[in-house]
PDBQT receptor file of N, H, CA, C and O in Angstrom, charges set to zero:
ATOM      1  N   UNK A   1     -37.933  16.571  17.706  1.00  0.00    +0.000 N 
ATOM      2  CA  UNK A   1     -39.353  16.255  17.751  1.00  0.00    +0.000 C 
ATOM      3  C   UNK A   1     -39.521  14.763  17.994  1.00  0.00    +0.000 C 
ATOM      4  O   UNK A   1     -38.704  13.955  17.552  1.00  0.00    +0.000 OA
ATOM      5  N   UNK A   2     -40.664  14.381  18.753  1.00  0.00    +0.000 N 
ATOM      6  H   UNK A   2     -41.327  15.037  19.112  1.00  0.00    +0.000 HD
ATOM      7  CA  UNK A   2     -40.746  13.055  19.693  1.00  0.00    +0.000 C 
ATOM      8  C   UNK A   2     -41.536  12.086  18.216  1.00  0.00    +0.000 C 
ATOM      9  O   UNK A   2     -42.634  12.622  18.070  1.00  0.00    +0.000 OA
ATOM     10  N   UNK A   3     -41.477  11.626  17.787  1.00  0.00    +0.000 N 
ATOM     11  H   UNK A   3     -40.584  11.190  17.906  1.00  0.00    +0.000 HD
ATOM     12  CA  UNK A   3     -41.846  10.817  16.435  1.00  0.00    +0.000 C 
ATOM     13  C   UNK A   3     -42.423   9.456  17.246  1.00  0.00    +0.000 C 
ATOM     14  O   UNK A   3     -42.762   8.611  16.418  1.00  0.00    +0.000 OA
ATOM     15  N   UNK A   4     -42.571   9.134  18.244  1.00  0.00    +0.000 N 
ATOM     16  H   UNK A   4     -42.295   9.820  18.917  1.00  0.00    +0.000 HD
ATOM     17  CA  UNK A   4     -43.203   7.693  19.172  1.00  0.00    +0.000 C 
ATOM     18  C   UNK A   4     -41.913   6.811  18.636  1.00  0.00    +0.000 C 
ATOM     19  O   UNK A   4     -40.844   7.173  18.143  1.00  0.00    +0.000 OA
ATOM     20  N   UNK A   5     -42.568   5.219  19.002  1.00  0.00    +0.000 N 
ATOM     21  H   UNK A   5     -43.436   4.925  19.403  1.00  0.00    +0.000 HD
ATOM     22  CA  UNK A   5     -41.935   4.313  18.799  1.00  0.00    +0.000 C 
ATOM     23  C   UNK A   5     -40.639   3.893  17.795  1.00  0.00    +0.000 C 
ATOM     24  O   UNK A   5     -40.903   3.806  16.595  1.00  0.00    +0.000 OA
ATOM     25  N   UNK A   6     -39.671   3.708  18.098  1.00  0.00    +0.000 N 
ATOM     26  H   UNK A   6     -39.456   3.779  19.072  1.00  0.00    +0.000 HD
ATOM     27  CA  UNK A   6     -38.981   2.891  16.901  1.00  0.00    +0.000 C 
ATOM     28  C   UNK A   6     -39.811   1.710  16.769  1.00  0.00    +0.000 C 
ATOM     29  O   UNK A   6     -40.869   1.446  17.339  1.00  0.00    +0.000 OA
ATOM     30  N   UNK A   7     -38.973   0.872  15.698  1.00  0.00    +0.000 N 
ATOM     31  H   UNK A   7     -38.113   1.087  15.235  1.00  0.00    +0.000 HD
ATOM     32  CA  UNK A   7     -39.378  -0.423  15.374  1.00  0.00    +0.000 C 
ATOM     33  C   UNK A   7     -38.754  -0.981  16.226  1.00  0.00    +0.000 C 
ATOM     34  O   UNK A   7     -39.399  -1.989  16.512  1.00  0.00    +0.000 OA
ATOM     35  N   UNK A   8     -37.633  -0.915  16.971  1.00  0.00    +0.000 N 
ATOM     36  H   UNK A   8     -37.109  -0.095  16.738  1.00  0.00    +0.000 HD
ATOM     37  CA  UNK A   8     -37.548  -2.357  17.764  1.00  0.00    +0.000 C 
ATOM     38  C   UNK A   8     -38.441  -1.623  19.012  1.00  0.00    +0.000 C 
ATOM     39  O   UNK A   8     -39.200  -2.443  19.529  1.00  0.00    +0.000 OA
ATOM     40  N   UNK A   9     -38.483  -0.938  19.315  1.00  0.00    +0.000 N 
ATOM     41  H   UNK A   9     -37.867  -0.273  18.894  1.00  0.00    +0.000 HD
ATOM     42  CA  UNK A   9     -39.342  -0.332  20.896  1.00  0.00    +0.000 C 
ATOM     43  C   UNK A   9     -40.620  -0.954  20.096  1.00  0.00    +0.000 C 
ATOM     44  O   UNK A   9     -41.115  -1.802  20.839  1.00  0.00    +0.000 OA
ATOM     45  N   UNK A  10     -41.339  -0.870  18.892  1.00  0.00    +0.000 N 
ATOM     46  H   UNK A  10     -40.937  -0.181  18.288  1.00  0.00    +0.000 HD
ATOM     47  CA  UNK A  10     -42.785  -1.380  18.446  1.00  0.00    +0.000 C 
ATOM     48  C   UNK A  10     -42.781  -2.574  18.875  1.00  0.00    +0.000 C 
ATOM     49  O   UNK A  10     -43.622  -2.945  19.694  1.00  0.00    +0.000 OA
ATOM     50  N   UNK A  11     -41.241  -3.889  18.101  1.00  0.00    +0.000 N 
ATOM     51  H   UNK A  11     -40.558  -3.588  17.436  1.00  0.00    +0.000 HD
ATOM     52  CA  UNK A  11     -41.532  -5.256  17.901  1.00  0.00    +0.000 C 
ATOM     53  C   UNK A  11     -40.938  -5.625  20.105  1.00  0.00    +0.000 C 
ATOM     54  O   UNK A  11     -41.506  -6.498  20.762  1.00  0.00    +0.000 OA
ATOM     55  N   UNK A  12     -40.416  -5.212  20.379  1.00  0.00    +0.000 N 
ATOM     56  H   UNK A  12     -39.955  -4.503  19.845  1.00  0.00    +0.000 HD
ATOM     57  CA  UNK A  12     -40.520  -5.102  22.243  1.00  0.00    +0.000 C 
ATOM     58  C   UNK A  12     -41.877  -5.185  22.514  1.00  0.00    +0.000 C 
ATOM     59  O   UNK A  12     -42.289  -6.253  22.966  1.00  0.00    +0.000 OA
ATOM     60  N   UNK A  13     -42.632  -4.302  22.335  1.00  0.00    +0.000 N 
ATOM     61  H   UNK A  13     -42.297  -3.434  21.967  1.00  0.00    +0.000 HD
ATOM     62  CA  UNK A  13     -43.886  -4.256  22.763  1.00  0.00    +0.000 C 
ATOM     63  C   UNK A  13     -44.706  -5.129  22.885  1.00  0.00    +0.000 C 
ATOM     64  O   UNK A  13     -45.245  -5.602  23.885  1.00  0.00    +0.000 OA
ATOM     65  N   UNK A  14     -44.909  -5.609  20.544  1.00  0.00    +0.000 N 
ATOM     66  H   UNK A  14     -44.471  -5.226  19.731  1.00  0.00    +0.000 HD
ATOM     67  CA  UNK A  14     -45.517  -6.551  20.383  1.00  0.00    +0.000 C 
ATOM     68  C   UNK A  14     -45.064  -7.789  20.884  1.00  0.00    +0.000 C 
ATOM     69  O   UNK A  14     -45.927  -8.665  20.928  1.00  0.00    +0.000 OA
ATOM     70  N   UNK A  15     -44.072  -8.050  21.226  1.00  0.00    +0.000 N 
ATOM     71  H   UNK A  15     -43.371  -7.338  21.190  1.00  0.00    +0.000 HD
ATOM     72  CA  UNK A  15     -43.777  -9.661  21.846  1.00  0.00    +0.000 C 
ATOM     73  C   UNK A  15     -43.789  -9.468  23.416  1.00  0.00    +0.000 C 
ATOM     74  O   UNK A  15     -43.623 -10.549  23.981  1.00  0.00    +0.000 OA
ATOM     75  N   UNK A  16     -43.914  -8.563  24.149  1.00  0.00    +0.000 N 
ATOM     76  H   UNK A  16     -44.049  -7.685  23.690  1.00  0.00    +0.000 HD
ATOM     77  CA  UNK A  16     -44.386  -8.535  25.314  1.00  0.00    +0.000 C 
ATOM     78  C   UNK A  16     -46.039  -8.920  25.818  1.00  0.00    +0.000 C 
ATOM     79  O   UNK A  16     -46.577  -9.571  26.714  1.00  0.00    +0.000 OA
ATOM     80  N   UNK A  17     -46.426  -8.135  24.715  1.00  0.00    +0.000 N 
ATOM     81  H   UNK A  17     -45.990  -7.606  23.987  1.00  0.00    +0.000 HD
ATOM     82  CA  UNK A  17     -47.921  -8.635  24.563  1.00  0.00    +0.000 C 
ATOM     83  C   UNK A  17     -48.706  -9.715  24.330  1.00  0.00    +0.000 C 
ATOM     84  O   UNK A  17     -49.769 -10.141  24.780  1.00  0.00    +0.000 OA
ATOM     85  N   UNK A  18     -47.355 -10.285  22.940  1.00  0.00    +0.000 N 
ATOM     86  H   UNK A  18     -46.491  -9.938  22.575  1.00  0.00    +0.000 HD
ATOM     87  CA  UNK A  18     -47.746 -11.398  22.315  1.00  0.00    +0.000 C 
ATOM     88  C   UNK A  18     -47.294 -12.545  24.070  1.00  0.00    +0.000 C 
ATOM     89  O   UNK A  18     -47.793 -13.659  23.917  1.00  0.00    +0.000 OA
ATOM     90  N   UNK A  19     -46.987 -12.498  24.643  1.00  0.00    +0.000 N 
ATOM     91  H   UNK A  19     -46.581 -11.593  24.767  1.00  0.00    +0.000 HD
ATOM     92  CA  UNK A  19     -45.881 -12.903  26.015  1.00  0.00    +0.000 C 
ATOM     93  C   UNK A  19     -47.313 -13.189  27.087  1.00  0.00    +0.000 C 
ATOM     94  O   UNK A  19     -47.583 -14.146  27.813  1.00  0.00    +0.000 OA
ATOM     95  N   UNK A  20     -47.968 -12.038  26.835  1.00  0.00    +0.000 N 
ATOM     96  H   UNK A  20     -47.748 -11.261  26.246  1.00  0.00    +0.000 HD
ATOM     97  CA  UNK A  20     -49.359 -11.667  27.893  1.00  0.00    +0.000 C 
ATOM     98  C   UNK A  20     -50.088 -12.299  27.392  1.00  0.00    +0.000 C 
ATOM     99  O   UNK A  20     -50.481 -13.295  27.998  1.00  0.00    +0.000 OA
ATOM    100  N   UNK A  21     -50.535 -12.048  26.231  1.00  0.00    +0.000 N 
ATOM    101  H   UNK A  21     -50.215 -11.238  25.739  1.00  0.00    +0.000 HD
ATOM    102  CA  UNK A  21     -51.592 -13.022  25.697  1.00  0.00    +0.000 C 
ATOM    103  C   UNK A  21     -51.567 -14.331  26.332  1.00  0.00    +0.000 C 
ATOM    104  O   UNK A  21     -52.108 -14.604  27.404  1.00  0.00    +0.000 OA
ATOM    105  N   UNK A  22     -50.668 -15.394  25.336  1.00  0.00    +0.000 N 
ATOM    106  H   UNK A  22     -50.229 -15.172  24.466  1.00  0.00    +0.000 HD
ATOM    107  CA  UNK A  22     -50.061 -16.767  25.776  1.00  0.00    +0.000 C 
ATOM    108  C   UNK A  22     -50.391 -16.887  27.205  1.00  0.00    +0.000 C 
ATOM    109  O   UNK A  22     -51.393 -17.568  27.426  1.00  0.00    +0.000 OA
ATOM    110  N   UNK A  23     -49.632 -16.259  28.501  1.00  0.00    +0.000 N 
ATOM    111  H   UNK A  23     -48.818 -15.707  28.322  1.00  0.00    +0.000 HD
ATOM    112  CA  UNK A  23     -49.892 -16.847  29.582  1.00  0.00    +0.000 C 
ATOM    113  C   UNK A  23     -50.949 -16.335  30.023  1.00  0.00    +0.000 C 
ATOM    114  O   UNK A  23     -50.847 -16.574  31.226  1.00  0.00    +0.000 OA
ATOM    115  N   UNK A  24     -52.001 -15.734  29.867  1.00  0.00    +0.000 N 
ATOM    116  H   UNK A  24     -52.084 -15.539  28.890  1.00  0.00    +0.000 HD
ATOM    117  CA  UNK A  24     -52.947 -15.407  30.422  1.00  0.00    +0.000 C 
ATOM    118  C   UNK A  24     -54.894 -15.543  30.011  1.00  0.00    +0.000 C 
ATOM    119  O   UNK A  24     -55.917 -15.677  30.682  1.00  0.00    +0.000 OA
ATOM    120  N   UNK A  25     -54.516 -15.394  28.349  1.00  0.00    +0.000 N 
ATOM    121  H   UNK A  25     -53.685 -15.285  27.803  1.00  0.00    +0.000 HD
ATOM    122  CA  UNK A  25     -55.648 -15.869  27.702  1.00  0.00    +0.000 C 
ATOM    123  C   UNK A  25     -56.324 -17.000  27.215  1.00  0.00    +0.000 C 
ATOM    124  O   UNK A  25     -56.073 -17.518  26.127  1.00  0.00    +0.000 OA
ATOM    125  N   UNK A  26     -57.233 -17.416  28.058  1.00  0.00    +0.000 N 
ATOM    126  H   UNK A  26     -57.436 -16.995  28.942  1.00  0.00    +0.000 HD
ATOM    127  CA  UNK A  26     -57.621 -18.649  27.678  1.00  0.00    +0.000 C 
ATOM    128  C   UNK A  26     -58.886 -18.830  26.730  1.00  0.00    +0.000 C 
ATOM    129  O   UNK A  26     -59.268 -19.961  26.433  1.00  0.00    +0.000 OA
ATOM    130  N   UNK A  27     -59.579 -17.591  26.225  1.00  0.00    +0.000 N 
ATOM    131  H   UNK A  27     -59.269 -16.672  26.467  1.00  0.00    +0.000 HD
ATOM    132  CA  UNK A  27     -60.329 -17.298  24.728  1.00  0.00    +0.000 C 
ATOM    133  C   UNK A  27     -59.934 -16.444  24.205  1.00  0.00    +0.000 C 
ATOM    134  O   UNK A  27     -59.179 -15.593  24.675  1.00  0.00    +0.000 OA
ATOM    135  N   UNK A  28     -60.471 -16.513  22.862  1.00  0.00    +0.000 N 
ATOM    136  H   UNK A  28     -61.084 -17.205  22.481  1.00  0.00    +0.000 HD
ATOM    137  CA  UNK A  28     -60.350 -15.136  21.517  1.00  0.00    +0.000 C 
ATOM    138  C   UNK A  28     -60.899 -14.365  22.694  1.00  0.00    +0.000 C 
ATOM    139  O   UNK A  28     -60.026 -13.553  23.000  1.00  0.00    +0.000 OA
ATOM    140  N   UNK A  29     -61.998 -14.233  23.541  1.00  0.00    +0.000 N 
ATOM    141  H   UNK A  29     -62.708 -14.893  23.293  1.00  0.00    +0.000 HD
ATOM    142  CA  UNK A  29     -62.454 -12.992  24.023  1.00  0.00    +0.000 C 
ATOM    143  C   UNK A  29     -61.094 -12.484  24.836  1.00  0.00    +0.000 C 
ATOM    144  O   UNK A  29     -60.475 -11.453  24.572  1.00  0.00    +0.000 OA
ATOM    145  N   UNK A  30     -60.841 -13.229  25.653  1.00  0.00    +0.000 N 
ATOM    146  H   UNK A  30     -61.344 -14.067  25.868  1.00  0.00    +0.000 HD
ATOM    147  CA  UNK A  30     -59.859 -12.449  26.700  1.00  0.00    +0.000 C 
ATOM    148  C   UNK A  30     -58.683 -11.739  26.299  1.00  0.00    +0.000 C 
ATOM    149  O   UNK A  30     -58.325 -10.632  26.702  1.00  0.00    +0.000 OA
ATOM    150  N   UNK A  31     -58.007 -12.623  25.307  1.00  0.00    +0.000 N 
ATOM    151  H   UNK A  31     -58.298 -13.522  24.979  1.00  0.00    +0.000 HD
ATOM    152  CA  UNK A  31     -56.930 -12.151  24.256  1.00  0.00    +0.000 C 
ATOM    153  C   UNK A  31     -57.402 -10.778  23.924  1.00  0.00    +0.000 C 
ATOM    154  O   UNK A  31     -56.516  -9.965  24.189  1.00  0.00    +0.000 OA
ATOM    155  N   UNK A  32     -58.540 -10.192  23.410  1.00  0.00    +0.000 N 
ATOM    156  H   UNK A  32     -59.260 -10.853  23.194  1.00  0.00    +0.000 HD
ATOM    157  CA  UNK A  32     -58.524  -9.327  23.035  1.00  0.00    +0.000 C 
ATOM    158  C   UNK A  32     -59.170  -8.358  24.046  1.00  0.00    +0.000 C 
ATOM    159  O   UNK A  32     -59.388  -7.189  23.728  1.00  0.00    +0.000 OA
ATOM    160  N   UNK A  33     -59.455  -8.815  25.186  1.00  0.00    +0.000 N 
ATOM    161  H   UNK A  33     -59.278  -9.765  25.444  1.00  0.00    +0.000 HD
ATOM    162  CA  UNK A  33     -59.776  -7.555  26.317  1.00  0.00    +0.000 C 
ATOM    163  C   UNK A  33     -58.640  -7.728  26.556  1.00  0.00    +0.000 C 
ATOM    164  O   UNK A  33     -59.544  -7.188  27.193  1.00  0.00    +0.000 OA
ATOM    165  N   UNK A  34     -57.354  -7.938  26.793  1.00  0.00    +0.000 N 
ATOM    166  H   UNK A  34     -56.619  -8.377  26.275  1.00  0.00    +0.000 HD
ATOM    167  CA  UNK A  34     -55.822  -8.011  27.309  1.00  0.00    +0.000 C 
ATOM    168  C   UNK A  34     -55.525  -6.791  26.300  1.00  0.00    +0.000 C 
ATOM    169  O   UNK A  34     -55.150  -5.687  26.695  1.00  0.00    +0.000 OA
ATOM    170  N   UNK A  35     -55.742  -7.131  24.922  1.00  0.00    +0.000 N 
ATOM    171  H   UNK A  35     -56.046  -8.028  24.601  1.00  0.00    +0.000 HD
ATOM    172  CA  UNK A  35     -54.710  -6.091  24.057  1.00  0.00    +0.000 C 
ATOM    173  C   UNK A  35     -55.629  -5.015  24.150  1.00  0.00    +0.000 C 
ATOM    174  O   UNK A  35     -55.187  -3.909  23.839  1.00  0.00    +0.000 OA
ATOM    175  N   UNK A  36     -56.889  -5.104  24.534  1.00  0.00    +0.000 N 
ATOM    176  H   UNK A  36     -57.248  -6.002  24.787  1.00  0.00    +0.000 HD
ATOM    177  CA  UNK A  36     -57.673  -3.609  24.493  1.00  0.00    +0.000 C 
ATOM    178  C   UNK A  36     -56.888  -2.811  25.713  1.00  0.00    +0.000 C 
ATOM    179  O   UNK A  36     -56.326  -1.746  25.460  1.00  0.00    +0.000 OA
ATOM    180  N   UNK A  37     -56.876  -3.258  26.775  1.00  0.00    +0.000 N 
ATOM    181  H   UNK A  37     -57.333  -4.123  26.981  1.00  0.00    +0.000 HD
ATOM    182  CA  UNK A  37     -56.704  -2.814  27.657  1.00  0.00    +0.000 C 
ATOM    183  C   UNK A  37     -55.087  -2.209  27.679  1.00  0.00    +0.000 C 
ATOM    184  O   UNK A  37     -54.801  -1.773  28.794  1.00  0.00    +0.000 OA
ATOM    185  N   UNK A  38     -54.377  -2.137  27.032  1.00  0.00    +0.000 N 
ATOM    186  H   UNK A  38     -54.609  -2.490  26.126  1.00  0.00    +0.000 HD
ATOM    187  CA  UNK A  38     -53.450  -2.082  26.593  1.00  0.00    +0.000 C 
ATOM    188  C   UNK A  38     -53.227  -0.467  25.953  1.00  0.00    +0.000 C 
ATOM    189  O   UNK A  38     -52.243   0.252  26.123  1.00  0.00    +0.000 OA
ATOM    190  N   UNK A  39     -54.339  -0.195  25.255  1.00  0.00    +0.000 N 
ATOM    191  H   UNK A  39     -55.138  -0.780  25.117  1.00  0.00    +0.000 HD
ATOM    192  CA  UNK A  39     -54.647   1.097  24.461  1.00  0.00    +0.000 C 
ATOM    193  C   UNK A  39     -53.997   1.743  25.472  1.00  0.00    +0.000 C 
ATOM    194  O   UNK A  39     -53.793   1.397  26.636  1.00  0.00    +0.000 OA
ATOM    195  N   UNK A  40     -53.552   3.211  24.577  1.00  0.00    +0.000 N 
ATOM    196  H   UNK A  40     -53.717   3.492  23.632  1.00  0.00    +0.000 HD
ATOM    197  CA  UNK A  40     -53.036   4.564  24.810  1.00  0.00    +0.000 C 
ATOM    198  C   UNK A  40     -53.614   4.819  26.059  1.00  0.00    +0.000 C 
ATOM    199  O   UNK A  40     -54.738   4.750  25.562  1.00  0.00    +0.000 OA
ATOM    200  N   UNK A  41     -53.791   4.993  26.941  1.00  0.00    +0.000 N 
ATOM    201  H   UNK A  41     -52.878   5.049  27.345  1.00  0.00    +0.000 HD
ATOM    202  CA  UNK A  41     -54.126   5.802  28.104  1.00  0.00    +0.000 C 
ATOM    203  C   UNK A  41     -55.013   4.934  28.938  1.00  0.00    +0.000 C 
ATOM    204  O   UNK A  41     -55.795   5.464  29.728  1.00  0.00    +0.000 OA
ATOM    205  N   UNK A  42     -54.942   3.635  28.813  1.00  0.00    +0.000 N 
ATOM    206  H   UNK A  42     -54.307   3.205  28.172  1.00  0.00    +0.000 HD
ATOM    207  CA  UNK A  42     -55.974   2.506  29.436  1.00  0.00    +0.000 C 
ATOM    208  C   UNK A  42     -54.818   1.340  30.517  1.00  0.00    +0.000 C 
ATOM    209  O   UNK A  42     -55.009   0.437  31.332  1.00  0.00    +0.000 OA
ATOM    210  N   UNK A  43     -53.646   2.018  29.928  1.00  0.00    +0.000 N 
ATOM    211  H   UNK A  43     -53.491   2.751  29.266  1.00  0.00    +0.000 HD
ATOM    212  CA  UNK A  43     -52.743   1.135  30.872  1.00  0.00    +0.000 C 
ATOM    213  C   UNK A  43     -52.118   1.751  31.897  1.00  0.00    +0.000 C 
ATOM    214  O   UNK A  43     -51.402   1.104  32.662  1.00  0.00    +0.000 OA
TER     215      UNK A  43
């Protein structure tokens, strides 16, 4: 049975993101339309 993520596939993720953020967000707003966009079935 498929259980999702391990923890290192989770902390991969999060520092890929955390990776996106940094070079791309230049407000709290954008930062967080980056990680919205990110959601389950939005990427």
């Amino acid at each position: 049975m498929d259980e999702g993520m391990t923890n290192v596939e989770f902390d991969a993720f999060l520092e890929a993101l955390a990776q996106l953020v940094e070079a791309k967000a230049k407000t709290v707003e954008e930062a967080a339309a980056l990680i919205r966009d990110k959601k389950s079935g939005r990427s």
